[in-house]
N, C-alpha and C positions, 0 to 999 in steps of 0.2 A: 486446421483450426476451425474452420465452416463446419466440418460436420460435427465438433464435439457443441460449435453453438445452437446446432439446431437441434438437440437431443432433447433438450428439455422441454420445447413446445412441443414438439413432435410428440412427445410421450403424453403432455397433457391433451393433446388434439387424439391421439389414438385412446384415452381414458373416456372423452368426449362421444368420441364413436362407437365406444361399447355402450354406453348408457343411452346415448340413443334410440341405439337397436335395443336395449332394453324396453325403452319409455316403447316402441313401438311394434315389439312382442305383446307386453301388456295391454295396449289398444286393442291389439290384434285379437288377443284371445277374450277379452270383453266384447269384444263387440259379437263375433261367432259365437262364444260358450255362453253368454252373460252374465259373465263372472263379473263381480263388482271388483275394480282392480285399482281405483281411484289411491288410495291408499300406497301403491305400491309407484304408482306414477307419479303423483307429486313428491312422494322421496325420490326417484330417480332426479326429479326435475330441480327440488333441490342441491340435490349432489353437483347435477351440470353447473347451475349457478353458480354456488360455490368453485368450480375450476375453473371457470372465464371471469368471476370478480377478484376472487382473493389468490386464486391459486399461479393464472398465469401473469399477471403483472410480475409475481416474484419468478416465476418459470424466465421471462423473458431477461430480466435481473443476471438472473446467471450464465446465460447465453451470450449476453454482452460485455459482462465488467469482467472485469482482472481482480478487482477486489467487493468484498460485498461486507458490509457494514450490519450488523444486525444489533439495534438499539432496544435494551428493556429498563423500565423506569417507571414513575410518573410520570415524566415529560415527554414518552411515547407515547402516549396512551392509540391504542387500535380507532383508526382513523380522527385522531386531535392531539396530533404531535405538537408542541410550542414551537410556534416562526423562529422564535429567538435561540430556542437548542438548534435546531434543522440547521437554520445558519451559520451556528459557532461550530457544528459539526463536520458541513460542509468547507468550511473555511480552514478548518485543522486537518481535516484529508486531504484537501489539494497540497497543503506546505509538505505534509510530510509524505505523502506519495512523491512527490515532486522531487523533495530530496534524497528520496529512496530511491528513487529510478535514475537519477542522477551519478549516487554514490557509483555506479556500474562503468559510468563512462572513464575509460582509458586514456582517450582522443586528449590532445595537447592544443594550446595557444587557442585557432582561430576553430576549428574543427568541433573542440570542446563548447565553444561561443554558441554556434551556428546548433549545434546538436542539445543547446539549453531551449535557444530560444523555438525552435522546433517543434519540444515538446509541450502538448498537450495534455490538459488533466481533464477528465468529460467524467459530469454528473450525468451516469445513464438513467435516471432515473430512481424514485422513490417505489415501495410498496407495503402493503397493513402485514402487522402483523409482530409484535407490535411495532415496529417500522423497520425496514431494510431499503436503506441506499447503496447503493451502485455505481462504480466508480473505475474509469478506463482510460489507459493513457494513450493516444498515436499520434501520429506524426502531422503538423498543419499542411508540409506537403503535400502529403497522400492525403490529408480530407478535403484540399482545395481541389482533387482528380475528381470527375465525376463520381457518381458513384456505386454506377455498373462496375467504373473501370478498377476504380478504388476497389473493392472485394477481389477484385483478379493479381492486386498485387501484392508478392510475398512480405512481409517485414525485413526491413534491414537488419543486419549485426547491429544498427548501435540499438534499434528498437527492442530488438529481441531480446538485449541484452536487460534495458529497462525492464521488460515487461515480468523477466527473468528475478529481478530484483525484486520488483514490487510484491510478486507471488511467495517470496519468503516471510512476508510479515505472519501468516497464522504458526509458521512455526516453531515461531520465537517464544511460546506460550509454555512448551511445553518441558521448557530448560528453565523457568522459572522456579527454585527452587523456595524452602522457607525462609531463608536469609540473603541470600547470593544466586546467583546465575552459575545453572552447573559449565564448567570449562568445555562439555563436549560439545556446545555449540559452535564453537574452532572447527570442528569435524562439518558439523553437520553444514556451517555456512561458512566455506574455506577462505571468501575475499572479508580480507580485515573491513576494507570501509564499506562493502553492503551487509555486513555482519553489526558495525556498528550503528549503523545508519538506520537496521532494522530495529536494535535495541532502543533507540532513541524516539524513531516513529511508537512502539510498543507504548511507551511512556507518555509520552503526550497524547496516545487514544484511550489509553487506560483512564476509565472514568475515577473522577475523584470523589464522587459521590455530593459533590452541591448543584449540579446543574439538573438534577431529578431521572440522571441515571444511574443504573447501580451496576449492569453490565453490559457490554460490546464484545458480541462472538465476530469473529474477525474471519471469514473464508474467501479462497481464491479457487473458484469456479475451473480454470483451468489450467490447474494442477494437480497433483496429485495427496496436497496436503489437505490433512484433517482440518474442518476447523476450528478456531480457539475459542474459549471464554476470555476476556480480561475483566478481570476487575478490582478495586482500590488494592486489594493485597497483590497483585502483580504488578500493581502503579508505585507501591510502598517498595519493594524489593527494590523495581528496577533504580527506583531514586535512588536507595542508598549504597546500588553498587556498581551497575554498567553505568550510571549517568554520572557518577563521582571520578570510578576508574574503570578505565576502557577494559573490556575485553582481550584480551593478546596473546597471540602462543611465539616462539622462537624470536624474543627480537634481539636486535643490535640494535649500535648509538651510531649516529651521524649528525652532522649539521648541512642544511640544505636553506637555499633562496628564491624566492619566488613574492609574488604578488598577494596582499592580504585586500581583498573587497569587501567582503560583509560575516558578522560575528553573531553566534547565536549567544546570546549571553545567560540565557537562561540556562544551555547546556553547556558554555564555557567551551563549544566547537566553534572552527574557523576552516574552510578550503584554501590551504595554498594552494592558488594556483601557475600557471608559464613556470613550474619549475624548469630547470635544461635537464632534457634527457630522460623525463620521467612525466610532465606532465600535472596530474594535481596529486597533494597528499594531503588526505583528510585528520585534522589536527586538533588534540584537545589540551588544553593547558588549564588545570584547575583552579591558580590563580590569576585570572587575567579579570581585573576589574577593569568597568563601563569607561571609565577614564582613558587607561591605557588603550583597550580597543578602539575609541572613537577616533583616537589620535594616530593610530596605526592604519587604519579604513583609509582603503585606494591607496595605499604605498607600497614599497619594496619591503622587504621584512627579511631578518636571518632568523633561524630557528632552528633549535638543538634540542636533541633527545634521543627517544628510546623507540623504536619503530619494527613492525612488522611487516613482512615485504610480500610481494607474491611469487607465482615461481620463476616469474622470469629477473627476480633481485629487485624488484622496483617498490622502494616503499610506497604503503599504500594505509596507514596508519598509525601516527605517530602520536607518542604522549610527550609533549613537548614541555621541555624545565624551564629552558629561556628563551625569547623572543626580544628583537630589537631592529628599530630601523636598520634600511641596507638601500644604499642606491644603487639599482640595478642597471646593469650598462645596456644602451641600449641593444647592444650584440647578442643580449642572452634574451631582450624579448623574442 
C-alpha cells in the first residue's frame, strides 16, 4: 500500500524535476547564446507553480484517502467553497462511510462493539479545483502507535475488510440504470449488506441539486475502480428502487432474534444485532413508522422475512414483513 501512496507525489515531484532542468537549460543557453529566453522561462515557471499549488495538494489527496469526493456547483466555487456545504458534506461522508465500512463486519456481541468504536473516519484533507475532499478510515489503535511505528504495521482482517467496503462506493454508479438498478450488481458486490449499504451511501451523496451542487465524482484511489459521476438522476433512481426495495438474489424466509439500537428512518434500515450464531443482520422493513421504532430502540426484537445469506448460510440481509418485541434470555446475549 506505501508504494501505490507515494506514486502520485513522486510523479508530481519527478514533473517538477524536468521543468527545472528545463527552466535551467533556458538560463543556460541565454546566458552563453544571448538568446532572449525570458519568455520561455516564466512559462516553465509557471507550469511549476501550478504543480506545487493546485496540482499536489490533490496528488497528496489520493495518496492518503480510500475515498476522494470531487464537488462541482456554485457552492464549490475554485478556492470559495460555502463553510456551510463543506460541512454538511463532511458530515454526510463520515455517516455513511462509517456505515459502509461497517456493513463488512462479521465479528459478533462484544468483538463487533470494540471493532465500531475503533474505527476512525479522517478528513485527509480539502483541495481547488473545484473542490476535492479526502476521506480515510483506520484504526484509533494503530494511530495512537507512533508514527514511524504505525506505517510499519499491516492492517488487520477486520480493517481491511472496512477499507475493502468502502472502495466499492464508485462502483455502484455504473449499475445505475434509467429506472431501476441493473440486478448484476449481485455479481459485481457479492456481500448483500456491503452491497446494500453501498446503494444507500450512493443516495445520500447523490446531490439533490439545492445545496449549489449539481455533481459528486466519487473515486477510490486505491482500487482499481473507475470513478463515478452522481448526480440528481442517480439520486432519483436510487430513491425509488434500492432505497424502497432492497436489492437481493437467492433468498429464503426465517425468523431470527436479536437486539434493535438505533434506526435510520429516513431509509427505513435497522442492524439487528447479538443475533445467536450469526451475529448482525442488516434489516429493511418498509413500513416501520418513527413511532414503532422509538419504542422498539434498545430492546430484544423478533423479526421475520425474506433474507439473503452468504456462502457460509448466514443471513446477512433481510427484507423483513414483521417485527415485534422479544425478551431476550440473558443466555443468548
Amino acid at each position: 500500500r506505501d508504494r501505490i501512496m507515494d506514486t502520485a507525489v513522486n510523479h508530481l515531484h519527478h514533473r517538477a524535476t524536468l521543468l527545472l532542468q528545463q527552466i535551467a537549460m533556458a538560463m543556460q543557453a541565454q546566458s552563453s547564446q544571448g538568446v532572449d529566453m525570458s519568455g520561455f522561462i516564466a512559462g516553465y515557471q509557471r507550469k511549476l507553480q501550478e504543480v506545487y499549488s493546485e496540482e499536489l495538494p490533490l496528488a497528496i489527496l489520493r495518496d492518503t484517502s480510500d475515498i476522494i469526493l470531487h464537488v462541482e456547483g456554485p457552492a464549490a466555487r475554485h478556492h470559495a467553497a460555502g463553510s456551510g456545504m463543506v460541512a454538511w458534506l463532511c458530515g454526510e461522508a463520515e455517516k455513511r462511510i462509517r456505515q459502509l465500512g461497517m456493513s463488512a463486519i462479521k465479528t459478533n456481541g462484544s468483538s463487533a462493539e470494540s471493532a465500531e468504536s475503533d474505527l476512525r473516519v479522517l478528513l485527509n484533507g480539502l483541495a481547488p479545483g473545484s473542490l476535492y475532499l479526502g476521506f480515510s478510515v483506520d484504526s484509533a489503535q494503530r494511530m495512537a502507535v507512533q508514527q514511524q511505528d504505525a506505517l510499519a504495521l499491516p492492517d488487520g482482517d477486520v480493517m481491511a475488510s472496512i477499507r475493502g467496503a468502502v472502495r466499492t462506493l464508485p462502483l455502484v454508479q455504473q449499475f445505475v440504470e434509467d429506472e431501476s438498478i441493473n440486478p448484476a450488481i449481485s455479481e459485481a458486490i457479492a456481500d448483500a449488506q456491503v452491497r446494500d449499504a453501498s446503494l444507500m451511501a450512493a443516495y445520500h451523496l447523490s446531490p439533490t441539486g439545492r445545496r449549489g451542487i449539481h455533481t459528486i465524482e466519487i473515486s477510490a484511489p486505491g482500487s482499481r475502480q473507475i470513478p463515478a459521476a452522481f448526480t440528481n438522476r442517480e439520486r432519483v433512481v436510487l430513491r425509488e428502487s434500492a432505497l424502497r426495495t432492497p436489492v437481493m438474489r437467492a433468498v429464503a424466509s426465517g425468523t431470527f432474534v436479536g437486539e434493535l439500537r438505533e434506526v435510520d428512518l429516513d431509509a427505513k434500515r435497522f442492524h439487528l444485532r447479538n443475533v445467536p450464531g450469526i451475529g448482525g443482520i442488516r434489516c429493511v422493513l418498509g413500513n416501520l413508522n418513527a413511532d414503532t421504532a422509538r419504542k422498539l430502540i434498545g430492546h430484544g426484537v423478533r423479526v421475520s422475512g425474506e433474507y439473503e445469506a452468504d456462502a457460509d448460510g448466514k443471513p446477512r440481509l433481510m427484507r423483513v414483513q414483521t417485527v415485534e418485541p422479544y425478551q431476550i434470555q440473558k443466555s443468548l446475549q
